[in-house]
C-alpha positions as CSV (number, residue, x, y, z in Angstrom):
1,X,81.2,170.9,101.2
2,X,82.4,168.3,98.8
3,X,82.5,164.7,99.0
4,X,86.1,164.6,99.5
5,X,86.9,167.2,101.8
6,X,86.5,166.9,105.6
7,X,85.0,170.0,107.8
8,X,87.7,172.8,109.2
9,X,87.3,174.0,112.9
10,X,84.3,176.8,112.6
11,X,82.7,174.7,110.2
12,X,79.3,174.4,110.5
13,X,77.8,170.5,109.8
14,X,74.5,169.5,109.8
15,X,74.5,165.7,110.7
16,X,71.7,162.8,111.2
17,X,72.7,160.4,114.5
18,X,71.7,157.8,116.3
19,X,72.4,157.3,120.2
20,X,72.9,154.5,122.4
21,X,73.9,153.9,125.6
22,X,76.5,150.4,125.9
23,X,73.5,148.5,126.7
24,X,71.7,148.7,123.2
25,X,69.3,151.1,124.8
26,X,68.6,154.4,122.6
27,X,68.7,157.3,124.1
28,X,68.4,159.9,120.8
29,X,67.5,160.2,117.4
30,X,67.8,163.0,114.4
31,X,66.4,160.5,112.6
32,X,63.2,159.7,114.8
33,X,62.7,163.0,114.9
34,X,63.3,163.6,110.9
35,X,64.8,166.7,111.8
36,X,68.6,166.7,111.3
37,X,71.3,168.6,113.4
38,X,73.8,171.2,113.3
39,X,76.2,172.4,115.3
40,X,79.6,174.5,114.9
41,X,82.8,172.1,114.9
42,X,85.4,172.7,117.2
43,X,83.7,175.2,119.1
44,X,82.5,172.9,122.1
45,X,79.1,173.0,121.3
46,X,78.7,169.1,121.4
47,X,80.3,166.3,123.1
48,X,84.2,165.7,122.5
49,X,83.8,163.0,121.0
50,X,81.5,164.6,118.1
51,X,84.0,167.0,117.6
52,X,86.9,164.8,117.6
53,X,85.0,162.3,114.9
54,X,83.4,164.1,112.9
55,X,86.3,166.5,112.2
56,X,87.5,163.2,109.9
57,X,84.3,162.7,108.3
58,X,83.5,163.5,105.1
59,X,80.0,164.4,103.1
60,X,77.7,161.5,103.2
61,X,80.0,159.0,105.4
62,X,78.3,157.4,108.4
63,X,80.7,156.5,111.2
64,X,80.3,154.7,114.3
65,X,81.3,156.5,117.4
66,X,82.3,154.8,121.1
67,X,82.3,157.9,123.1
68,X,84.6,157.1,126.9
69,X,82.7,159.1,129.9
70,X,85.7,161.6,129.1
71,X,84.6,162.0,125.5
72,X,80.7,162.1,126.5
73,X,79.6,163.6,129.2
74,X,81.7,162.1,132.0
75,X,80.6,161.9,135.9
76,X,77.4,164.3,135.2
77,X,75.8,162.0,132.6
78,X,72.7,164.1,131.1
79,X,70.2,163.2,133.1
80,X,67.4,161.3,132.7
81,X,68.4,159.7,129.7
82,X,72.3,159.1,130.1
83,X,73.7,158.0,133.3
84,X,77.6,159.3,135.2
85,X,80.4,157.8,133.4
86,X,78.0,156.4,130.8
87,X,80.0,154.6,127.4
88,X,77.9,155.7,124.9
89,X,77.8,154.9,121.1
90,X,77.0,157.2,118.0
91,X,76.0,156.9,114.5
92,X,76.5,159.8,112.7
């Protein structure tokens, strides 16, 4: 896309992020990893959060995400990296 539009629901984007839980301690990297990520928007493929945010993005913005439990991945956490009702925080 261009620089000026944001993503439509069934989008695909391909993002870089960074991960941390409210603590300061990372959890995930694209960018360690040098290997970005895609994912379909809208389509619950990633956390609500992700979907909600980056529906408002646009082409080469970085945004700064506090995901709620609710938003993230709530009383299940994603264990062994994010702990239940975990506050986590994004760069994408």
């Amino acid at each position: 896309g261009s620089g000026t539009e944001s993503p439509m629901i069934g989008d695909k984007v391909t993002v870089h992020y960074t991960g941390w839980l409210l603590d300061g301690t990372k959890f995930d990297s694209s960018l360690d990893r040098r290997d970005k990520f895609s994912f379909v928007l809208g389509k619950g493929e990633v956390i609500k959060a992700w979907d909600i945010a980056v529906a408002t993005m646009k082409v080469g913005e970085i945004c700064r995400i506090t995901c709620k439990p609710e938003y993230a991945y709530g009383s299940a956490g994603s264990p062994p990296k994010i702990p239940a009702n975990a506050t986590l925080i994004f760069e994408v």
